[in-house]
N, C-alpha and C positions, 0 to 999 in steps of 0.2 A: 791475212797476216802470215808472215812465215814464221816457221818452226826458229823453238829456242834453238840457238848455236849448241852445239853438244861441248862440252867443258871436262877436262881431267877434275876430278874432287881437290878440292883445295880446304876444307872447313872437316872441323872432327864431325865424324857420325852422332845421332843425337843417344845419349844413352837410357834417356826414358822421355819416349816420346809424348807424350802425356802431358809434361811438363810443358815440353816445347810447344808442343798445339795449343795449350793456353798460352802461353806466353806469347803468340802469335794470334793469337784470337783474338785480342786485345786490339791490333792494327787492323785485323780484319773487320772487327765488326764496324770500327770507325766508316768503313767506306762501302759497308753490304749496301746499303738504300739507295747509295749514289747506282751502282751497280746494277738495281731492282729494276731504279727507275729508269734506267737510259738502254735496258736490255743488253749492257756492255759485259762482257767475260770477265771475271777476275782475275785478268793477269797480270796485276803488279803483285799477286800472294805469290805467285809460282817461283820467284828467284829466292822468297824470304822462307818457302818451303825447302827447298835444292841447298839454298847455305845453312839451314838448319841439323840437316842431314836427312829429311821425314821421307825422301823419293828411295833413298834405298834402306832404310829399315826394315822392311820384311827380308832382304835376301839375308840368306846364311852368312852367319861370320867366317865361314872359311874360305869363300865367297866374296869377303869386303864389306860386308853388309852388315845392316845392327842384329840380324839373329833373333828380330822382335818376331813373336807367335801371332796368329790370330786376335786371340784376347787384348794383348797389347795394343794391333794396329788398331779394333773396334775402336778400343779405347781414345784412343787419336782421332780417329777418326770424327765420331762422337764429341768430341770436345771441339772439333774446328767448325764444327757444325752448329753447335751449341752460338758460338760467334756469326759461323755467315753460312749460313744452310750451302750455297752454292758451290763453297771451295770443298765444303765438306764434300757433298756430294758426287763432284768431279775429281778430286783426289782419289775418293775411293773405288773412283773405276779405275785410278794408275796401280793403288793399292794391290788391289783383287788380281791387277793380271799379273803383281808381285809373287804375290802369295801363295800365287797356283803352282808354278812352276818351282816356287822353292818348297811347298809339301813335297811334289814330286821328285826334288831333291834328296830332302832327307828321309821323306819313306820310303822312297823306289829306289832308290844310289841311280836317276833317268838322268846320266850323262848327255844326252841333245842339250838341254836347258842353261846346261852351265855358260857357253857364250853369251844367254841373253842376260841371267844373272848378272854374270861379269862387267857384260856395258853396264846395266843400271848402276851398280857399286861404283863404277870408273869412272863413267862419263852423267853419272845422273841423269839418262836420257826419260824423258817421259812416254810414258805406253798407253796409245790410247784402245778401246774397247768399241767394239760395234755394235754390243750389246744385242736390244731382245731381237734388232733386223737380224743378227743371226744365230737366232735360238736354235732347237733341234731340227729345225728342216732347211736351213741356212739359206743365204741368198747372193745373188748377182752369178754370172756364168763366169766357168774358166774352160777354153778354147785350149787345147793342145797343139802345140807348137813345138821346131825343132829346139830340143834342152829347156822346156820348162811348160809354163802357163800365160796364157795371155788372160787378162783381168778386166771382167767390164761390167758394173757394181756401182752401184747406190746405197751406203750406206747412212741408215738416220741416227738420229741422239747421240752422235759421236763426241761423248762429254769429251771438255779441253782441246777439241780439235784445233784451236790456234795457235797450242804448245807444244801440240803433240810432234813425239819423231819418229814412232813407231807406231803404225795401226796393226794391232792383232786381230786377224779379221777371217774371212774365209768366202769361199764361192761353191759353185753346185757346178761338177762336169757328169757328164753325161755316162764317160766312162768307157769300160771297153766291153759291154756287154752284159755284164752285169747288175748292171740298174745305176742310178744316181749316185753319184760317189759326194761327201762335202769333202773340199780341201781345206787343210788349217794352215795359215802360212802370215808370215808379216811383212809387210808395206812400208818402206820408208814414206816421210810425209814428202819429202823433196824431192820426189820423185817428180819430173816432168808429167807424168802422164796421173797425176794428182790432183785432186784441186776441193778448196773448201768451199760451199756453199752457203752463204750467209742466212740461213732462214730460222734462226732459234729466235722466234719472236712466242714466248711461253704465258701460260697463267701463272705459274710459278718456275723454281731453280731458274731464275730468268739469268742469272750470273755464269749459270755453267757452260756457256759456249758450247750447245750439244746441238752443232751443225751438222747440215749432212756432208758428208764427204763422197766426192765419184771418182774413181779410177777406171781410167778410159785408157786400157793398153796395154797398162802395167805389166814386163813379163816377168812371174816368180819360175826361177831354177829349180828345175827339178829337186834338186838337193837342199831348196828352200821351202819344200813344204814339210813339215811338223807330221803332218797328222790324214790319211784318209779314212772317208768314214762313211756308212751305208748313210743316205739318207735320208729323214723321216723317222730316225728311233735313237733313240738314246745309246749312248757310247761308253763307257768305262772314264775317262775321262771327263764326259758332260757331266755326270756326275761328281766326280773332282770338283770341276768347276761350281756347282749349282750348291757342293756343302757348304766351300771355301769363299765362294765370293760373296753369296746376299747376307751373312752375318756381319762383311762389311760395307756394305751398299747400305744393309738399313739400320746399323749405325749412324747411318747422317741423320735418316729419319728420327729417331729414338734421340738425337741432339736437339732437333728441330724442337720437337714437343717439350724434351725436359727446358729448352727456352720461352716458349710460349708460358709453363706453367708458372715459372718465378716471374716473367712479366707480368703474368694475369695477379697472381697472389701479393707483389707489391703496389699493383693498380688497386687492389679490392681493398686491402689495410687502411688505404686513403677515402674508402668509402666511410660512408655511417653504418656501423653494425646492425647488421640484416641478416634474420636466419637463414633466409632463403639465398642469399649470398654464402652463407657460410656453407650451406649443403651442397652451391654449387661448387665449392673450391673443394669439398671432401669427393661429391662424387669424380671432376677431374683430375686430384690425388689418386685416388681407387682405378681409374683408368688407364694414368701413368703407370702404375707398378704393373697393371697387365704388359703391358709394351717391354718396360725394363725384366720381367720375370720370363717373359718371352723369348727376349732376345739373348735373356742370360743362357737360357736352354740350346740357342741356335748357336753360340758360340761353343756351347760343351761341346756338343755333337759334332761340331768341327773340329775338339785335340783329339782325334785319332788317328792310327797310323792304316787303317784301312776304311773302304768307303765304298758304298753302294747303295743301293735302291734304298733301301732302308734308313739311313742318314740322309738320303734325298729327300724321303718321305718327312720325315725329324724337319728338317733345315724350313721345308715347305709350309709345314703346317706352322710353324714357328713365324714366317715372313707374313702369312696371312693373319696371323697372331697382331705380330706387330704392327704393320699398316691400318688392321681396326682397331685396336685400343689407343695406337697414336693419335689418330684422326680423333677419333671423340675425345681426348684428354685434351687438342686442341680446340677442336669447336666450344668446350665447358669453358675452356681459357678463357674464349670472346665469350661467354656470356657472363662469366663471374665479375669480368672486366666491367660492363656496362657500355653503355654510347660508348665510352673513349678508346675502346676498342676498334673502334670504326675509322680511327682518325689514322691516316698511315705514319704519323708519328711513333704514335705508341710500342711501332714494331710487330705490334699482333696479324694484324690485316698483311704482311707480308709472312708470316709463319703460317698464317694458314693457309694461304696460296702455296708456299713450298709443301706443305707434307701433304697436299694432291697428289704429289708425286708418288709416292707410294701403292697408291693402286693399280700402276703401269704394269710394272716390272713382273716378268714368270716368276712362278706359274700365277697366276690373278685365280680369281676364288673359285671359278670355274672347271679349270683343267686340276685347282690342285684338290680339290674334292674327289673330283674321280681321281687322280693319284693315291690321296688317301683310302678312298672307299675299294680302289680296287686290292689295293697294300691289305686291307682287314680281311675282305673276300677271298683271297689269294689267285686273284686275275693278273695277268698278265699288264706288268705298266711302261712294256721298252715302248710303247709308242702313244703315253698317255705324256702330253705336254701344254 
């Protein structure tokens, strides 16, 4: 499918997004299941996102943008999710690579940024994310060539890739001697030497269109790369990234669940008063608030105006926070629910397939333990990921 046409703004900025994502959630949820069941991308939400104003609300208002914080977009975020897990969850990869670039705005005055600010506010272009294929050790090769980079890369879970206009993305060169360098640089989607891969056949987020994408050729300009970086260790930057983005990635989560819980809770009402119903719906209560008390902490840790290891470590233990008290506040859903939980009517059996999703995403429980454990020990964590 090819990328949305890029459009001058035409429609006011939304002034509490919040609103708007309910109010939008409303049409979305109408047609999540269609969506579930056919493996098809949510792309008729993307134009009612764009005229809404939601693609450029994180950038700065002086900027064009709605000036919305962190808090705010979760919140958005969160609430589209609450409706159709999948748009939630591919919005917030547009969200995140919003948001990054405009901290660095207004706590760095990091003048590179303001062009891509700009287009978002102007043209509403969508941004999409390579996600964990390019975590701290990044991937695909970039070949040096005369005045730039030649690109040749595979990237997976490219949420929205059939909207997308901008892939922010990166490769591994070899360097000039001293060791692996990652490039950070972005990709028009319409690039000739582009191309989407249809394979998002998922157990769940089956709506978010996170195909792979390969770029075979693509040269970025010298002057188009952002960002070089050792690699294999964490950056000053990846950290930026890692406080600023999973507070909104797992808001979709944390919508996902608080959906499942009022379906489960109005399914059980309709039951016959049963204690052992009634304990399940307290202890899936009691699990929720760990998710939502969690995720309140990973949004705090994200209003600050400096950041490092230590807000990594915050952000991390909070995502591992939230992905386990999600998941059981959902699994309790289907049991408080009963049989009719089972039935893909009911909604439940497609919630609990989406918040699987959550166990993917860095650091997973493994790497962020020893993150954390090295954080308390006071070891060394630039290459714990």
């Amino acid at each position: 499918m090819a990328a949305i046409p890029e459009a001058k703004v035409t429609s006011p900025i939304a002034t509490d997004p919040v609103a708007a994502a309910r109010q939008l959630g409303v049409q979305f949820a109408a047609r999540a299941a269609a969506a579930d069941e056919s493996d098809a991308f949510v792309a008729e939400n993307y134009p009612a996102l764009k005229q809404a104003g939601l693609v450029e609300a994180g950038v700065p208002q002086d900027l064009g943008g709605g000036g919305q914080d962190v808090a705010a977009l979760a919140a958005m975020v969160r609430e589209l999710a609450y409706h159709c897990s999948s748009t939630g969850l591919a919005f917030a990869m547009h969200t995140h690579q919003v948001a990054i670039p405009a901290w660095r705005w207004v706590n760095q005055k990091a003048a590179p940024v303001e062009p891509l600010l700009r287009r978002v506010a102007g043209e509403r272009i969508i941004l999409l994310s390579s996600g964990g294929s390019d975590w701290i050790a990044g991937s695909g090769t970039a070949e040096k060539v005369e005045g730039g980079f030649r690109i040749t890369a595979r990237k997976v879970f490219s949420s929205a890739a059939p909207v997308g206009n901008l892939l922010m993305t990166s490769a591994v060169w070899e360097g000039d001697g001293s060791g692996p360098q990652v490039l950070h640089f972005g990709i028009p989607m319409n690039s000739p030497h582009v191309k989407i891969v249809p394979v998002w056949k998922a157990l769940g987020m089956r709506g978010t269109g996170s195909h792979d994408i390969v770029i075979d050729g693509h040269v970025v300009p010298d002057a188009g790369v952002a960002l070089k970086r050792k690699a294999g260790e964490w950056h000053p930057l990846f950290q930026i990234i890692a406080t600023i983005a999973f507070p909104l990635i797992y808001a979709a989560y944390l919508g996902v669940a608080e959906s499942a819980r009022d379906i489960a809770v109005e399914i059980a009402r309709k039951r016959r008063p049963d204690s052992h119903v009634t304990e399940l719906v307290g202890r899936m209560d009691t699990e929720l608030r760990g998710a939502q008390m969690a995720h309140r902490a990973m949004v705090e840790n994200a209003q600050t105006d400096k950041i490092g290891a230590a807000q990594v470590n915050e952000t991390m233990i909070g995502r591992n926070l939230v992905a386990r008290h999600a998941i059981a506040a959902v699994e309790l859903a289907m049991e408080a629910a009963g049989g009719g939980a089972f039935y893909r009517a009911a909604g439940l059996e497609r919630r609990f397939r989406d918040i699987q999703g959550a166990r993917y995403h860095p650091l997973q429980a493994g790497p962020q333990a020893a993150y954390a454990g090295s954080m308390a020990l006071g070891l060394p964590v630039d290459r714990v990921f």
